[in-house]
N, C-alpha and C positions, 0 to 999 in steps of 0.2 A: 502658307508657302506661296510665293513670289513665282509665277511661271510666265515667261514671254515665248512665243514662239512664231519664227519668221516662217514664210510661204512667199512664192512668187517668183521667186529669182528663174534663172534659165541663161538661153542661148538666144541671143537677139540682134540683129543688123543696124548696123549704124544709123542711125536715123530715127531709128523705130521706138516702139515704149515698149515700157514694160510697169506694172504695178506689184510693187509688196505689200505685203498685210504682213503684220503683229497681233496675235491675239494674246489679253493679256488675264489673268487670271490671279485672284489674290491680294490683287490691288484696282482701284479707280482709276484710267484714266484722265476722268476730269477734272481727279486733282493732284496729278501727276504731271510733273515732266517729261513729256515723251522727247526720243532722239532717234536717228538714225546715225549711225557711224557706219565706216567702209573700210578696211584694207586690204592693200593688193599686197602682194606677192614684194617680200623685200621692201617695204614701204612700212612708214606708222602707219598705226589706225585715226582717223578724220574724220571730225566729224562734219558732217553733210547737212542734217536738217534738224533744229531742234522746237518741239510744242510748247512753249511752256506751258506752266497751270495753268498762268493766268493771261493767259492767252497771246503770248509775245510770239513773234514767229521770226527764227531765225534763218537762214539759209546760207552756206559759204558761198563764197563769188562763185565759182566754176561751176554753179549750177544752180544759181539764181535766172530764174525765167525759164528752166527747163525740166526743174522739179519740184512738185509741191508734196507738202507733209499736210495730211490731215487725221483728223477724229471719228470715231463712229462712238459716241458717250454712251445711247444703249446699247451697242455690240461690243463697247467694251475692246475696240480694234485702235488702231492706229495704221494709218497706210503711207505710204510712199510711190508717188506717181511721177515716173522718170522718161521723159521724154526726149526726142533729140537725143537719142544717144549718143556720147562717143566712146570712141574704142579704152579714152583714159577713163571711162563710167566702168570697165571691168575692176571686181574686186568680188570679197568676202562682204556683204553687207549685215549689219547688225543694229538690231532693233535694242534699246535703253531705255530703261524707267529710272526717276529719281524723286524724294515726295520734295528736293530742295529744287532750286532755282536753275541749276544744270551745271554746275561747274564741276560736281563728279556724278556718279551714276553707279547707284547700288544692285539694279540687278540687269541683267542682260541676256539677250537670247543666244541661240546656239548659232545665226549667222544663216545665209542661204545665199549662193552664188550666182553671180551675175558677168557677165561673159559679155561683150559685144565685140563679133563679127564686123572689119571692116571688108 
């Protein structure tokens, strides 16, 4: 059984960082497609930052240079380092695995909220 689970999220000032972690259980990481996706309130879900396997790293403009996705292969985590916050970085954030190349995503965590205070 396929478990992801996000940590991290909160209440944080514009400007400021914040880190998520995924921990993932059931599956490899590293040879997996990790994702982070995000939705707010009345909005789709977006995706933000994608791992691939084989080690392609994608990131959407609106948060290119201000977020990075990484790996921990023995911890078996995947993280999300969000800096420069802005207040449109509030959402539901949501951690993805996929064993393909990322165009969909078969399992998914329960999400953990991220909030920025301007």
């Amino acid at each position: 059984q396929v478990q992801l689970v996000e940590s991290g999220g909160g209440l944080v000032q514009a400007g400021g960082s914040l880190k998520l972690s995924c921990a993932v259980s059931g599956r490899t990481v590293r040879t997996s497609t990790m994702a982070w996706f995000r939705q707010a309130p009345g909005k789709e879900r977006e995706l933000v930052a994608r791992f691939a396997w084989i080690g392609v790293i994608y990131y959407r403009d609106t948060v290119k240079g201000r977020f990075f996705i990484s790996r921990d292969n023995a911890k078996n985590m995947v993280y999300l380092q969000m800096n420069n916050v802005k207040a449109e970085d509030t959402a539901a954030y949501y951690c993805a695995a996929t064993s393909g190349i990322g165009s969909s995503y078969e399992y998914w965590g329960q999400g953990t909220q991220v909030t920025v205070s301007s």
